[in-house]
C-alpha positions in Angstrom: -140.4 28.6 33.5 -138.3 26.1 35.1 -141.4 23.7 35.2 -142.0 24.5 31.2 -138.4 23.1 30.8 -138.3 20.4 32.6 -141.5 19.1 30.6 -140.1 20.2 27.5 -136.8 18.5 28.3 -138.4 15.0 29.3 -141.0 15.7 26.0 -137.6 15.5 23.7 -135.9 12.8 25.9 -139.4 10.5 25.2 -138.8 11.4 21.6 -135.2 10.5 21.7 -135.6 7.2 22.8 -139.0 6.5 21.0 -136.5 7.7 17.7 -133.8 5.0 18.5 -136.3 2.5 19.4 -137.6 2.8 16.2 -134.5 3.1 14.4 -133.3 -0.4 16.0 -136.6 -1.9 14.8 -136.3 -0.8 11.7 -132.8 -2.3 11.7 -133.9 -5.3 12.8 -136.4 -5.7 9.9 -133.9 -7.0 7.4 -131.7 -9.8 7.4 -128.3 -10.2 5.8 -127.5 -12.8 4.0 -123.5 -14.2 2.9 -124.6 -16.3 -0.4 -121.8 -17.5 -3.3 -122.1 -19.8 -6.2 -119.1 -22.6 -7.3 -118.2 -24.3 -10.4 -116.3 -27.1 -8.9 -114.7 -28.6 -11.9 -115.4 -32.5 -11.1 -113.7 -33.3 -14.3 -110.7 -31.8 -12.9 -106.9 -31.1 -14.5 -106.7 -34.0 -17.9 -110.2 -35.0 -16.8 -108.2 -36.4 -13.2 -111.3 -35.9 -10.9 -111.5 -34.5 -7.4 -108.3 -35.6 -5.9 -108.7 -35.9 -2.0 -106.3 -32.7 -1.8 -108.7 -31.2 -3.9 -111.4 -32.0 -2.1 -110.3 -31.2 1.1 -108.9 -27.8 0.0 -112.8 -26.7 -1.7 -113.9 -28.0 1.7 -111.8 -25.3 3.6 -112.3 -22.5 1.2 -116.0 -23.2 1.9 -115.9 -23.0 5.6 -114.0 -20.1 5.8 -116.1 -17.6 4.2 -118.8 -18.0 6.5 -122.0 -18.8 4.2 -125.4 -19.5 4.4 -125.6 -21.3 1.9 -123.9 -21.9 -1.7 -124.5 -23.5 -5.1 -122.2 -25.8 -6.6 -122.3 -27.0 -10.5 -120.6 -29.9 -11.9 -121.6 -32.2 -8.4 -120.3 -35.8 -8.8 -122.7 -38.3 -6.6 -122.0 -42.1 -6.4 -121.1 -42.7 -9.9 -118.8 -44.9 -11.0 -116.5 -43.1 -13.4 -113.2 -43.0 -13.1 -113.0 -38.9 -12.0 -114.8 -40.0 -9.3 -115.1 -43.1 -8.1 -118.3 -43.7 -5.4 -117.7 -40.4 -4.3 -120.4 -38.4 -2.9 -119.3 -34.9 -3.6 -121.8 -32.8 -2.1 -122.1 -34.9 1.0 -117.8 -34.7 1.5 -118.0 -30.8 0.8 -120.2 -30.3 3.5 -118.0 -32.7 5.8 -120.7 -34.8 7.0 -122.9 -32.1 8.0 -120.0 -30.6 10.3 -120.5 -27.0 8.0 -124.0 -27.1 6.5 -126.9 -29.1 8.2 -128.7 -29.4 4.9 -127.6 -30.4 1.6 -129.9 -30.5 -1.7 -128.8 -32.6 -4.6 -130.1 -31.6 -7.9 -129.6 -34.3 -10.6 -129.2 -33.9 -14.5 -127.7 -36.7 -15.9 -127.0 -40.3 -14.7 -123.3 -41.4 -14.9 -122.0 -44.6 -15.1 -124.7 -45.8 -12.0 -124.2 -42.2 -10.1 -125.5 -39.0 -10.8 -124.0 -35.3 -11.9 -125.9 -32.3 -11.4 -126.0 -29.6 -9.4 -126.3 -29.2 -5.6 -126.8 -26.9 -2.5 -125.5 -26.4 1.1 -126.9 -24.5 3.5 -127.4 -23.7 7.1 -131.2 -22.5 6.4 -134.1 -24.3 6.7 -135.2 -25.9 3.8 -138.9 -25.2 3.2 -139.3 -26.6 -0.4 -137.3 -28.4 -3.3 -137.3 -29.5 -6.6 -135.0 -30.1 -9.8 -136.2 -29.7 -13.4 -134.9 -29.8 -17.0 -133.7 -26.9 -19.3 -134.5 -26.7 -23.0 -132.3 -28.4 -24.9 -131.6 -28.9 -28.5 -130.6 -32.0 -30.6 -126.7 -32.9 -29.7 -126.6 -30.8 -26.4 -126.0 -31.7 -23.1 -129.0 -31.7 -20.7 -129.3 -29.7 -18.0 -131.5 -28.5 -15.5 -131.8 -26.0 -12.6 -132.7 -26.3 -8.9 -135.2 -23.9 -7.2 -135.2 -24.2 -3.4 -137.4 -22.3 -0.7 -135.2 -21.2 2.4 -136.0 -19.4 5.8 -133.7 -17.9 7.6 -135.4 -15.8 11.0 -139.0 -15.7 9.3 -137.3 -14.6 5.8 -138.4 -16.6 3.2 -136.3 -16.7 -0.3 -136.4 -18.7 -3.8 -132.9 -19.8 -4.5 -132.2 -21.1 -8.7 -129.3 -22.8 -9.2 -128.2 -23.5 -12.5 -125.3 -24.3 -15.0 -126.3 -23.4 -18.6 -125.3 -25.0 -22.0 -122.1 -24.3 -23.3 -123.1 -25.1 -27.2 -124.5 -21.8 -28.3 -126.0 -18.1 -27.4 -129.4 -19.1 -28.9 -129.7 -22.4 -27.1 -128.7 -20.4 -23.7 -130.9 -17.6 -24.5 -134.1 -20.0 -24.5 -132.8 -21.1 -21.4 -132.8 -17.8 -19.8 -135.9 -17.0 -20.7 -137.2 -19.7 -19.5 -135.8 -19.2 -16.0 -136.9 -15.1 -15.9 -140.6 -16.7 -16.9 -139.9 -18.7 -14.1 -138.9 -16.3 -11.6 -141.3 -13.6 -12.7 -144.1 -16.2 -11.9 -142.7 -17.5 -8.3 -144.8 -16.3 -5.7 -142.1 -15.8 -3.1 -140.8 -12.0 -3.8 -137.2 -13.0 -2.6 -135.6 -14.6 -5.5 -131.6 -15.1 -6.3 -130.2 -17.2 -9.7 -127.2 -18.2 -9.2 -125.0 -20.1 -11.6 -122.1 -21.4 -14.0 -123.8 -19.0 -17.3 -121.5 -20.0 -19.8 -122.4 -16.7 -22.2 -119.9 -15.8 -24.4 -120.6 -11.9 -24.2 -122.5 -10.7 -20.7 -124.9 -9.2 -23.3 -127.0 -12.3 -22.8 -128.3 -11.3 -19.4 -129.8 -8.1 -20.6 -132.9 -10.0 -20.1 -132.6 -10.1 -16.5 -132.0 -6.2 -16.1 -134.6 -6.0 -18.6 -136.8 -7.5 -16.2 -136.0 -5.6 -13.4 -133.7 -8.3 -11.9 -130.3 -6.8 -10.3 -126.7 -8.7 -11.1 -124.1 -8.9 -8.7 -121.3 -6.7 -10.3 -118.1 -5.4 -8.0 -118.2 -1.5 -6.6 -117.1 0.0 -9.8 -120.2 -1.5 -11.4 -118.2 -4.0 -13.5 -119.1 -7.4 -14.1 -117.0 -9.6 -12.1 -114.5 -12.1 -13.8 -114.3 -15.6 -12.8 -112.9 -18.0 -15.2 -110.1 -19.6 -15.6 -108.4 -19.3 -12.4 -105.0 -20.4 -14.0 -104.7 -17.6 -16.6 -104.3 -14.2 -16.4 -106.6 -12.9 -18.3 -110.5 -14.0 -16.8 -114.3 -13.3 -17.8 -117.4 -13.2 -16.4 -118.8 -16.6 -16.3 -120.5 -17.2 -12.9 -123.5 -14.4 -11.8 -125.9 -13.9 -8.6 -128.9 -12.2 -9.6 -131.2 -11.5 -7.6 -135.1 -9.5 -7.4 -135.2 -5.5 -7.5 -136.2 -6.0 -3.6 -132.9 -7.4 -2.5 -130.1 -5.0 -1.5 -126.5 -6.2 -3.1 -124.0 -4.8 0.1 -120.6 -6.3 -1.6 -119.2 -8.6 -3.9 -115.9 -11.0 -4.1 -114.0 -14.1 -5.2 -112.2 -16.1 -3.9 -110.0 -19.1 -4.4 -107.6 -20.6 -7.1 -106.7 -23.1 -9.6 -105.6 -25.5 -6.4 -109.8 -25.4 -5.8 -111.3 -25.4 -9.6 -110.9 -23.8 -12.6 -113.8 -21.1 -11.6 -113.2 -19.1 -8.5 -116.0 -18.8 -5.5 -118.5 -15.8 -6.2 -119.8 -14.3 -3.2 -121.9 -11.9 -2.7 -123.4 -10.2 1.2 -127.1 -9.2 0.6 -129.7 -8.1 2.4 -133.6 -9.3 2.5 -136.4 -6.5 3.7 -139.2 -8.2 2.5 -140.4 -11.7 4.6 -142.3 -12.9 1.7 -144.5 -15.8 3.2 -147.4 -14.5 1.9 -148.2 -17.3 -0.2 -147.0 -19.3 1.9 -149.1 -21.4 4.7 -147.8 -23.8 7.4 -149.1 -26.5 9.1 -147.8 -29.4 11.9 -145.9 -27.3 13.6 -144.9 -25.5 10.5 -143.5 -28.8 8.9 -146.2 -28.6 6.2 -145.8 -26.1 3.5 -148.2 -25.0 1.0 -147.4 -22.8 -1.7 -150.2 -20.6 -2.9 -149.8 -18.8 -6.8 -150.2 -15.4 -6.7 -153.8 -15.7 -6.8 -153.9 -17.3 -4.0 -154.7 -21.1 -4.9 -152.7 -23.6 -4.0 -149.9 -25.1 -6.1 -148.6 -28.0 -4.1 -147.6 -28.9 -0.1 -144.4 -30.6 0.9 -143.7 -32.0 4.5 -140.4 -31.9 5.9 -139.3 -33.7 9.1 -137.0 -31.3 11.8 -133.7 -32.3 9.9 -135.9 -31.0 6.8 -135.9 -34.2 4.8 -139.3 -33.9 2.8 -141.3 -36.8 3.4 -143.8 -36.3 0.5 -145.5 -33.8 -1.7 -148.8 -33.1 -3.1 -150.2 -31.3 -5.7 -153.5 -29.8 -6.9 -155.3 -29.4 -9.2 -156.4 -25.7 -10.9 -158.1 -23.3 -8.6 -157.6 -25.3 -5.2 -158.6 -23.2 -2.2 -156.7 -23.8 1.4 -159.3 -25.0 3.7 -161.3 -26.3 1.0 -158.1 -28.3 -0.2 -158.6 -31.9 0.8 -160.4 -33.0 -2.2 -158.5 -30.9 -4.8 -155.5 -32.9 -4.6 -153.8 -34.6 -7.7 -150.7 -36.2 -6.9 -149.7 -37.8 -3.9 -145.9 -38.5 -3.8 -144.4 -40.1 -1.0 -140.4 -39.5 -1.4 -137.5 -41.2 0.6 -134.5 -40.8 2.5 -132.3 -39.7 -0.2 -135.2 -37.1 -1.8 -136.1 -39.6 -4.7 -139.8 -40.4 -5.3 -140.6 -43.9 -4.4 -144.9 -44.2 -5.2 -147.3 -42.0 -6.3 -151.2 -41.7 -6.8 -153.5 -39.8 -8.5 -157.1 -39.1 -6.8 -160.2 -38.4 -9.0 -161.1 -34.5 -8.6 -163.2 -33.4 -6.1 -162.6 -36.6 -4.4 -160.4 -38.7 -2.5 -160.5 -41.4 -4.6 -157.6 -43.0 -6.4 -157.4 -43.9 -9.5 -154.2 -43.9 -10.9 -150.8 -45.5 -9.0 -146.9 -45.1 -9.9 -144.1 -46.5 -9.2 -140.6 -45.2 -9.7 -136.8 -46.2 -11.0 -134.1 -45.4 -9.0 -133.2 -41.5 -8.7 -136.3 -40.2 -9.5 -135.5 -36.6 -8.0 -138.8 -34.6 -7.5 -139.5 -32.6 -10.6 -137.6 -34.7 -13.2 -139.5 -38.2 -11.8 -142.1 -37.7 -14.9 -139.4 -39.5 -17.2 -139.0 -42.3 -14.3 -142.1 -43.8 -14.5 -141.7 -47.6 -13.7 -144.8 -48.8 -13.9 -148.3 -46.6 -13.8 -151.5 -48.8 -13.0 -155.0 -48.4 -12.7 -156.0 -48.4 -8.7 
């Protein structure tokens, strides 16, 4: 009897620990995530600017709430206007590196010789990057939308960012359904939009929820409000949302009037699926191709350790990985500042050239189409 206990006692100690084991690996199989979007307000108080107490004061709200990485509308960069003078607002944010390693801008317009856009920070690795326009309509302002591919600890995730027109509903709601046709097509199952949505009535993202996309709302279910800072009485203007995969933990905002007319939105998340499944690597995983979800190949990008890309290619229909090498269409080499420099087309099926380009200045990946300098016959 005493031997049938013993047995049956180290039978349900096994189990204990094989049950915790388990448990822990289970635990380990997600990763959490401390994401937030930011409407910086570049224009500023009477169109003023970013004041260098304003700057330094967005800078420390930043580093305090512990992110891995955040959007930020209304980016400055380099132009020559007189809210900003030179200044390199996404670059300063980020003091030199010092809080986030990488730093994507996203340009929509050019300003008086600069830039204004959109822009990310983040301490992930950047595995993929690009910038292209939204719809617009005669007499609206252009803008656009960044999608970039980060990994944190083998977790892969599509991150929009985006700052929609302020015109009208109808002009926004082509907009956002060009962006759910976007996301419902990305082959990386980790997606989060983030953004300055302008909508007049938060009955403009039904579309999202209609889609099976989840919004970041606070723990009474309630859309959060974050605009103006200075008054009180806010709406809803800035949004996460995020794919029906992701778990939403918490929700909060932060900062005031002294930062920007919007207030941070921050959200905690957490990712259970990797999602590199269309997703291959190669030279030392500093190549990435990007498969549709068919499996053919949409485009590589190669990124050097500080995950600069270096250049980009891009396929034709149908391109199969391993059988790759004479499917490719484009050849971009990009420089130090993530503008494309030259390009060349090769022949299909071949690895012939027959087609180069050369680029104007700030010819951001995804937007260089209307940058063109010259385009010869090889």
């Amino acid at each position: 009897m005493k031997k049938l206990f013993k047995k049956t006692l180290l039978f349900l100690s096994f189990a204990v620990l094989l049950f915790i084991f388990d448990s822990n690996s289970n635990a380990a199989s997600a990763e959490e995530l401390n994401i937030a979007t930011f409407n910086i307000f570049s224009k500023g108080p009477n169109s003023t600017g970013m004041s260098d107490s304003r700057l330094n004061s967005i800078r420390n709200l930043i580093r305090n709430e512990n992110l891995d990485f955040i959007g930020l509308q209304e980016v400055d960069n380099n132009n020559t206007s007189k809210r900003n003078i030179g200044k390199n607002l996404l670059s300063q944010i980020s003091d030199s590196k010092t809080i986030f390693p990488y730093q994507i801008y996203g340009q929509t317009l050019e300003i008086n010789g600069g830039q204004y856009g959109n822009g990310m920070l983040t301490k992930n690795r950047v595995r993929g990057e690009l910038v292209k326009y939204l719809p617009k309509e005669a007499g609206a302002e252009q803008r656009s939308y960044q999608r970039v591919v980060l990994e944190k600890n083998g977790y892969f995730v599509a991150v929009y960012n985006t700052h929609l027109s302020h015109e009208n509903s109808d002009l926004r709601k082509t907009q956002i359904d060009t962006l759910v046709k976007l996301m419902n097509n990305d082959p990386i199952p980790n997606k989060i939009l983030m953004g300055d949505f302008n909508v007049s009535s938060t009955n403009e993202l039904v579309t999202f929820e209609n889609n099976g996309y989840k919004i970041v709302k606070d723990q009474n279910n309630k859309f959060i409000n974050t605009f103006p800072t200075n008054k009180t009485t806010k709406k809803p203007l800035d949004f996460i949302i995020v794919s029906k995969n992701i778990n939403i933990l918490n929700a909060e905002t932060k900062g005031t009037y002294e930062h920007s007319d919007h207030h941070i939105l921050k959200a905690k998340i957490k990712l259970s699926e990797r999602g590199d499944s269309n997703l291959r690597f190669e030279n030392n995983g500093q190549i990435m191709f990007t498969s549709d979800k068919n499996g053919y190949l949409i485009r590589a990008e190669e990124y050097n350790d500080n995950s600069k890309r270096l250049h980009a290619w891009e396929y034709y229909p149908d391109a199969v990985y391993g059988k790759h090498g004479n499917q490719i269409k484009y050849i971009f080499d990009i420089g130090s500042y993530g503008n494309v420099t030259n390009a060349s087309r090769r022949i299909q099926g071949t690895k012939t050239i027959d087609r180069r380009y050369t680029y104007y200045p700030n010819a951001k990946y995804g937007i260089h189409g209307t940058k063109i300098k010259s385009s010869l016959p090889n």
